[in-house]
N, C-alpha and C positions, 0 to 999 in steps of 0.2 A: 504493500500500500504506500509506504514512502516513497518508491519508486514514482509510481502514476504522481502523487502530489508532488516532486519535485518538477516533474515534468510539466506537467500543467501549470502548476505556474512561472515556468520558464513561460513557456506557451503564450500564458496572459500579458505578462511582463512583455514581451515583444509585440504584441497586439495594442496594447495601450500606448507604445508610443509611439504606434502608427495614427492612434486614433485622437491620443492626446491632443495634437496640433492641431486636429483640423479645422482647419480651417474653410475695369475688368474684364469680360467677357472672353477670359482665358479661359482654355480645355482645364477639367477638376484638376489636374494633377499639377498643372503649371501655378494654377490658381492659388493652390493651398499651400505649394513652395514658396512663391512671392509673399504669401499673408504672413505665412511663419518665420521666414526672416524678417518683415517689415515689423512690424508687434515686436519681438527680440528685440530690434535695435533701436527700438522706439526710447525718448529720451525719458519719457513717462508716460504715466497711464494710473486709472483707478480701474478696480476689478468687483465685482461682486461675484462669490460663487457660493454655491449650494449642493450637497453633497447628502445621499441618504444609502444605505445597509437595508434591500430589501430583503434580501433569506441569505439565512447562514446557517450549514449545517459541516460540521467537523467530527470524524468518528471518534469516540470516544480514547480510546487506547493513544491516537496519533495528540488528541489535546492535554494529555498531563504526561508528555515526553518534557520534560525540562524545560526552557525556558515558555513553551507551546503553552504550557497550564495558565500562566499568566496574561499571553496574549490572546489565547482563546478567550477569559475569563474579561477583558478589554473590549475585545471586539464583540463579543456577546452583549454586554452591555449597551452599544453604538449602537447594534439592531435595532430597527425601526426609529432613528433617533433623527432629530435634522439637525443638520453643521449648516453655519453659514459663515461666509466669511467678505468682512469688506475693508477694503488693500487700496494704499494707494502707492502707487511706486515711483522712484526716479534714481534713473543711471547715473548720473555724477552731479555730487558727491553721491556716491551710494547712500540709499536709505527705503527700507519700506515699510509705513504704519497700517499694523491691522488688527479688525478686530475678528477674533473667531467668537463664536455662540453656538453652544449644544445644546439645545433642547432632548431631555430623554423623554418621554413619555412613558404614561403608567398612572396607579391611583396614586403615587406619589410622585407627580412631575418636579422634574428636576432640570434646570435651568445654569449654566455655568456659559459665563461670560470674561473671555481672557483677552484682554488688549496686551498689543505686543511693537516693541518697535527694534527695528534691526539698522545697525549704519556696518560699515566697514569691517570696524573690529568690534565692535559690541552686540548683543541681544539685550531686552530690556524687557521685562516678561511680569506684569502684576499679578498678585496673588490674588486669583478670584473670592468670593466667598462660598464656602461648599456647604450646601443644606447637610446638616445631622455631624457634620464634620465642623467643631466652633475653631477657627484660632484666634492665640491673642492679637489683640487689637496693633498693637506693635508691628504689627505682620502683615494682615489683612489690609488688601489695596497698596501696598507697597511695592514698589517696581525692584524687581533681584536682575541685578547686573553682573554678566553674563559675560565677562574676556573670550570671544572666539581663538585666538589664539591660543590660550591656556586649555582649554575647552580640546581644542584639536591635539595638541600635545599630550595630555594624560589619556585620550583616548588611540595615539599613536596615529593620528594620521595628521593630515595637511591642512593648513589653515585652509578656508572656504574660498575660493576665488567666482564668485560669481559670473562674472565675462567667460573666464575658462568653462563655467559649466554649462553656459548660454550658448560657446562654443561647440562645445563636444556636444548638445543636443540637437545645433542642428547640421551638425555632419551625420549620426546616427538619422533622424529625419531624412537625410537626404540619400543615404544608403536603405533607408526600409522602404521610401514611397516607389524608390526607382524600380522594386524587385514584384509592388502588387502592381498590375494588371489595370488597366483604367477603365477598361469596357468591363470588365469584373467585378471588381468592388465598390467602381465611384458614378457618381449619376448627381445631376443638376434639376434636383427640385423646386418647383416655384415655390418663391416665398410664403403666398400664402399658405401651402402646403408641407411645410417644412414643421411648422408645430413653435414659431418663433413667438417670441414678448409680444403682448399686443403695445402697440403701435411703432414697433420694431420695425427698421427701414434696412434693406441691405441692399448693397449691386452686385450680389451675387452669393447662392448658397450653394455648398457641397454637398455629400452627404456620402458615407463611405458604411457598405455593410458586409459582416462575413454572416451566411446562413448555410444550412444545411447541403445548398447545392452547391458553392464552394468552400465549404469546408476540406473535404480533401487535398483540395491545389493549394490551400492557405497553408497547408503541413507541409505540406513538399515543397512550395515557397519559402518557407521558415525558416525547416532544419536544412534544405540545398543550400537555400541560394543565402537569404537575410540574415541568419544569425551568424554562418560564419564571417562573414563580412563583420557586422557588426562585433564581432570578438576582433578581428585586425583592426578597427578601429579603436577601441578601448586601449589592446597593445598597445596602441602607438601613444598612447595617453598616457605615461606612468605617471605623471604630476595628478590626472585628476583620478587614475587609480589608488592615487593614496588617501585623498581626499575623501574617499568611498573606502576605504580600508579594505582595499583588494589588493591581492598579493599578483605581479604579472607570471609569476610559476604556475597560481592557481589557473588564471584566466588559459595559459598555455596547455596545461591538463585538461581543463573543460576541451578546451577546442579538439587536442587531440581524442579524448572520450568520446566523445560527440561523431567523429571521425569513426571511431573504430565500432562503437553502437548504433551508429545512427539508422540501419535495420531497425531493432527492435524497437528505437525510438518515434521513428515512424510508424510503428505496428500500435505503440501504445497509446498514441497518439489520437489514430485515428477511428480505434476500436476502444479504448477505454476514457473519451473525454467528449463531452458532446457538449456543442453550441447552441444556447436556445436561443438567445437573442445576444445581438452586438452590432448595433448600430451608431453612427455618430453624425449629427450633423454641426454643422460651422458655416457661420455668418462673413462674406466679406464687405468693408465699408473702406473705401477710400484705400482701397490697396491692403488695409490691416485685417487681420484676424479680430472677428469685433465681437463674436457669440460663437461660442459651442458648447453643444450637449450631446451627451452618450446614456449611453443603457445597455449594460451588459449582463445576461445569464447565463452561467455555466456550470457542469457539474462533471466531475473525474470518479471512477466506479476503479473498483478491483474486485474482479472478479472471482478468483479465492477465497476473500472472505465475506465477502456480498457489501461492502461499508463503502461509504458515497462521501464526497468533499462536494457542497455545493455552495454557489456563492453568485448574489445578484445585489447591484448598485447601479444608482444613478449619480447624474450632477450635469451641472449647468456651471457657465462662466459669462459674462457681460465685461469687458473692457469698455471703457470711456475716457471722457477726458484726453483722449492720446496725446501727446508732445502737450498738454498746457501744462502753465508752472504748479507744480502743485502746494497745498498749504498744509503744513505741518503742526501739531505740538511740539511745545518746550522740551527739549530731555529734560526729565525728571532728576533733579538737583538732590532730590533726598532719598535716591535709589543706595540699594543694601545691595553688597556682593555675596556671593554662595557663603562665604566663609565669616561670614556676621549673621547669616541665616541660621547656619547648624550651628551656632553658639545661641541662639537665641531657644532652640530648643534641647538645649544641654542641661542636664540634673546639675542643681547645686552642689557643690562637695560637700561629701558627706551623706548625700540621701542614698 
């Protein structure tokens, strides 16, 4: 069974960042190229997105393997919950403010609201207030200040370089879109018909889907032609493979595994992971990527022990604002670093 789950969501993981971008009167493929660089290199932008967890189901035995128990026990929680988040970004001087909000629902709705500001070398992260959970007031609403560098250091890898990772995303973009098929996966829906914001204007919509009729060529797409590529590109990246605390040994291994299983990966592939839905469509305005929304459901079987990985979300993204100046808050002058935080919740000597 860990086999299929590893596989699968290798699978999804490559699928998402074809579907991530997407993004005139260019052919789909030309279209979503240009919006996805143009958006990237934009000097600003505000964002609202929305994000929901509609079924999750993890087999038992695979969710209390070691670190798994935790993050199933996490993401179980997110189920049926809605994230929102509203972002407003600018390239230089680096900086992005936002605010995330998760609503959990239930007879005891639960509400958590985290404003967050990020420049260069710092994170700046307020302490929400968490129902049933009191802290002292010394705490609560205070902004914990966050050294990225130090941060990257004890965790062994590379300070964050954002351009680098803006970078490497749309090389990997432009090695996945080249490999799907245009009369295959992409089609140009009218807007009306798209399922956009109302009174949502665009000059041009995409819309990219994998379903059951090609599902097939998406596998032998993937593991032939996109992912090996996509591992020589990564190679070629050891800076922002550190940044990811990826060893280029490993990545070398994967590729040759990959090489030498790729039979049976194809076999498990295509007989033990089914697509039920995975669609994505994307807004173009004025050359940018201006909306996109996806919908994906999946589920990986093994059939040995009859136990099922299944997993379906959504989300939506709105950019606006593009290239204006944007307006920020104060950094917070009376922000607390990590290390005035766990003093603060330190036992007095002696207790």
């Amino acid at each position: 069974m860990k086999k299929v789950q590893k596989i699968a969501v290798l699978l999804l993981a490559v699928i998402l960042v074809v579907i991530a971008g997407c993004s005139s009167g260019k052919p789909p493929k030309a279209a979503l190229q240009s919006a996805m660089t143009k958006i990237s290199e934009a000097d600003s932008y505000a964002l609202k997105m929305s994000f929901g967890l509609d079924e999750l189901e993890i087999p038992q035995d695979a969710a209390i393997e070691g670190d798994m128990a935790a993050t199933a026990a996490i993401v179980g929680m997110l189920k049926d919950a809605a994230i929102t988040v509203d972002a407003v970004y600018q390239k230089n001087p680096m900086r992005t403010d936002m605010n995330m909000q998760i609503v959990i629902p239930g007879d005891m709705e639960m509400k958590l609201t985290v404003p967050m500001i990020m420049t260069e070398e710092t994170l700046y992260v307020k302490v929400p207030q968490i129902p049933m959970l009191p802290l002292p007031e010394t705490i609560t609403g205070k902004f914990i200040k966050i050294d990225l560098k130090e941060l990257a250091e004890q965790q062994g890898a590379a300070e964050i370089d954002v351009e680098a990772q803006q970078k490497l995303g749309k090389e990997l973009g432009e090695v996945l879109l080249k490999n799907f098929d245009e009369k295959t996966y992409f089609s140009q829906p009218k807007a009306e018909d798209a399922g956009l914001p109302a009174d949502y204007k665009a000059d041009q919509v995409v819309a990219f889907e994998i379903n059951e009729s090609n599902y097939p060529q998406t596998v032998d797409t993937i593991v032939n032609k996109a992912l090996p590529e996509v591992l020589d590109v990564l190679l070629k990246n050891e800076a922002t493979l550190k940044t990811l605390t990826l060893e280029k040994a490993d990545i070398e291994k994967f590729k040759t595994d990959l090489e030498a299983n790729k039979a049976e990966i194809l076999d498990t592939l295509k007989n033990n992971v089914k697509i039920n839905t995975l669609k994505a469509t994307a807004a173009i305005s004025d050359g940018y990527l201006s909306y996109q929304a996806g919908k994906l459901n999946f589920e990986a079987s093994d059939e040995a022990s009859g136990q099922k990985v299944k997993l379906g979300m959504h989300f939506d993204v709105i950019y606006s604002d593009i290239n204006k100046k944007p307006t920020f808050e104060e950094i917070p002058a009376d922000a607390i670093t990590l290390d005035e935080l766990t003093q603060m919740f330190q036992l007095p000597t002696g207790l």
